[in-house]
N, C-alpha and C positions, 0 to 999 in steps of 0.2 A: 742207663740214661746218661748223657753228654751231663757235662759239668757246667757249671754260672762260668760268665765270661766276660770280659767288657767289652764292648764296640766302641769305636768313633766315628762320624759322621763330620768329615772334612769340606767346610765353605772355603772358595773361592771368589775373589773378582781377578780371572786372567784378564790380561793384556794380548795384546799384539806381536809379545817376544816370548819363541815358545823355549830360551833360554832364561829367563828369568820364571817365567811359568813355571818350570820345572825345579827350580830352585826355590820358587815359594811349594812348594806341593814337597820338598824334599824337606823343607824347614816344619812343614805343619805336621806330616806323618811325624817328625822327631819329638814334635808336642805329642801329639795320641799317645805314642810309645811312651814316652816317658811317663804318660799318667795311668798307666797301665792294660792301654788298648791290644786286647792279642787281635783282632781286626778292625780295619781300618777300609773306612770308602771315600777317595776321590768323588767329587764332580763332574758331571760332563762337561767336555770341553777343556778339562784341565790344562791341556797343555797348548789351547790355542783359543781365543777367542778376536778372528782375525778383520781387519777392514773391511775385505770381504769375504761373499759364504766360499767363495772360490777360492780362498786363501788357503785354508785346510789341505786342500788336491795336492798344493804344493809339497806340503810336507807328509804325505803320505810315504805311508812305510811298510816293506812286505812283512807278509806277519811272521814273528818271529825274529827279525833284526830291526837294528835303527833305533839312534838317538836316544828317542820318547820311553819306546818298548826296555832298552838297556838300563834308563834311569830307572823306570818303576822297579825291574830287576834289583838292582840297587838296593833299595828302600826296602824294599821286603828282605831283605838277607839281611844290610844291616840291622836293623830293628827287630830281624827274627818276629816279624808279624805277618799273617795273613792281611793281604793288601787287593781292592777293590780300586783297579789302575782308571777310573772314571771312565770315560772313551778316550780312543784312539783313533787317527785316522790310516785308516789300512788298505790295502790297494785291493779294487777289486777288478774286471773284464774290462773296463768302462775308463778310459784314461782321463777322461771331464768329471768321474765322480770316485768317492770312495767307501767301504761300510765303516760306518760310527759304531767302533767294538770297544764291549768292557772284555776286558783283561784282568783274569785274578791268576794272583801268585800265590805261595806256598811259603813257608820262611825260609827255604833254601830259594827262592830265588826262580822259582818254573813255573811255567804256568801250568794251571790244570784246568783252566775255565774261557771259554772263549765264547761271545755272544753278541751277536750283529743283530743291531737296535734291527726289530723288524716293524714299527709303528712311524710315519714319516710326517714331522708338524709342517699345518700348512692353517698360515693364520691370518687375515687381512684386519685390519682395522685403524682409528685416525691416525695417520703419520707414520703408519709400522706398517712391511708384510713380510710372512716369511713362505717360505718353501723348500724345505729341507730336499723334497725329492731332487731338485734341480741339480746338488752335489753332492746326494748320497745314492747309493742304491742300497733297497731296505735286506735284511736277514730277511730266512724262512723258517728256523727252528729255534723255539725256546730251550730254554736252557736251565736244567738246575746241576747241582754237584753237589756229592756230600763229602764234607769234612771232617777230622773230628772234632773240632768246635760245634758243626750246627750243616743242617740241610740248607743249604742255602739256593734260591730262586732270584735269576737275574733279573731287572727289567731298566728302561733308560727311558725318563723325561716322557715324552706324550703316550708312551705304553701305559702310565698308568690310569689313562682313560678307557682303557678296555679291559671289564674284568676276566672277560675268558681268558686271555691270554693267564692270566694267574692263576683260575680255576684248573686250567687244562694242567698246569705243577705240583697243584695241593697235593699231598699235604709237604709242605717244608717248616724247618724251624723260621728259619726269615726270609724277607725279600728285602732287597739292597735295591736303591733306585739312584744311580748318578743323574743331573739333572742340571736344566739350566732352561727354567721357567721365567717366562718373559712377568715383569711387571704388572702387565695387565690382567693376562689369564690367572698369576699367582695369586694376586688378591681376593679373585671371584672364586679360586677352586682348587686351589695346592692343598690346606690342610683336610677340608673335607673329604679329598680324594684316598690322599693320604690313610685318612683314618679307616675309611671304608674299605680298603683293600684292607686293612691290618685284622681287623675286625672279621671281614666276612671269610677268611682265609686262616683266621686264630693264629697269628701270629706276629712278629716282630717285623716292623718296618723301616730300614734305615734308610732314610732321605738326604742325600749327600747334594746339595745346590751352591749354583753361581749366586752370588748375592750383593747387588750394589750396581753402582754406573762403571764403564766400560771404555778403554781407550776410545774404540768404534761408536760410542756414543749408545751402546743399546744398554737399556737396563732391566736385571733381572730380578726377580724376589727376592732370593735368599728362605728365609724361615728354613734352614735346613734342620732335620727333628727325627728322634727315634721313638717310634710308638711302639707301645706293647700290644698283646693278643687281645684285652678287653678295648683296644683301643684308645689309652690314655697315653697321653704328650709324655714322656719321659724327661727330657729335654732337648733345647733347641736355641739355636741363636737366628735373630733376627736379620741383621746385615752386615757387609765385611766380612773380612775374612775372621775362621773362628774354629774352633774344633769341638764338638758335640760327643758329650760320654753317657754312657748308659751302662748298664748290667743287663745282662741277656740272659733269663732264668729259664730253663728247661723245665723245669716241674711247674713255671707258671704257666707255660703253653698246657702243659699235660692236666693240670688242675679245669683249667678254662675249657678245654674240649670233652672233658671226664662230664663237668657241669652243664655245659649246653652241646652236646654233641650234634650242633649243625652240618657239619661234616658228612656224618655217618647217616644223617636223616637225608641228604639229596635226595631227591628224584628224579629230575630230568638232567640229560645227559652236559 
């Protein structure tokens, strides 16, 4: 059996400069680490939350090099922590859009995890609309990797309104969710959501969110929070920036599925 572990679950409010972006994201991993996070999850959007959704295109990067990708690099060797690099924007066919990928490193510094958000928010309501499709084009494959910390299953922001996509990875130790939940949706359905993933999948849920108002004026939740397998709040901060710790127990997963083996009981596919 894997070993107890800490996590942290890193809030952001980016900005418009995805050089200071990155310097706060390079400031906050040094908090986790220091309080003894061996992983650590970014945000989505970390390193850009731009005037406009076309902003992002601009800074697109092949995967594998640039700027964004070198810093997170960075951050995971020094800190010698497994790092959950939030999204990235990454070049794909389509020179008007890009895929919105988590990127996870290794503590030397490589990546071993690569996942192209494949769920696209499209949201209308007073005063706000989004449409992610417009400058992304979505993934087709989920994605989990094992470590030796933990099996870990990827997902990003409006994925986790759909629980197949998480059933089709069970079983994993956790699921990690970079995120950047608008205000409106987050109040009605972020922890709920949350919890029900963590819960119907018996496992650990680290919620990594933007939280607070925004150069661009948009504002998001925050509540970013790590749930356990019985689905209980571990901890969480509400707004601003903040960094979120927990213990990640392997035998609580194992006790929790031993006891109500949901799991094992499926029936339909």
């Amino acid at each position: 059996m894997k070993q107890k572990f800490t996590a942290a679950a890193v809030q952001m409010v980016s900005g418009t400069d995805v050089s200071a972006n990155l310097d706060a994201a390079a400031r906050l991993v040094a908090e986790a680490a220091q309080q003894g996070a061996s992983l650590v999850v970014l945000p989505e959007y970390f390193c850009l939350m731009g005037e406009q959704d076309s902003d992002k295109v601009a800074h697109r990067e092949a995967f594998g090099a640039g700027p964004i990708q070198a810093a997170l690099a960075a951050m995971a060797r020094r800190h010698g922590v497994w790092l959950v690099g939030g999204t990235v924007p990454l070049e794909c066919p389509e020179p008007d859009r890009v895929f919105n990928s988590t990127l996870t490193y290794n503590p030397q510094g490589e990546v071993v995890a690569r996942y192209d958000k494949i769920h696209l928010f499209g949201f209308t309501g007073t005063g706000e609309s989004y449409c992610e499709s417009n400058t992304i084009r979505p993934g087709t494959e989920p994605v989990k990797v094992s470590t030796p910390l933990a099996d870990i299953a990827f997902s990003i922001c409006y994925d986790l309104r759909f629980p197949e996509l998480f059933r089709g990875l069970s079983p994993v130790d956790v699921i990690v969710l970079p995120a950047a939940f608008t205000a409106t949706t987050g109040e009605a359905h972020w922890e709920p959501l949350i919890r029900s993933r963590a819960i119907e999948n018996q496992c650990y849920l680290i919620a990594s969110a933007q939280g607070g108002t925004h150069q661009n004026g948009r504002q998001t939740h925050g509540q970013s929070m790590i749930v356990d397998p019985w689905g209980r709040i571990l901890a969480q901060h509400a707004k601003g920036e903040g960094v979120v710790l927990a213990e990640i127990d392997p035998s609580l997963i194992q006790s929790v599925r031993s006891r109500l083996p949901a799991l094992a009981h499926r029936v339909l596919p």
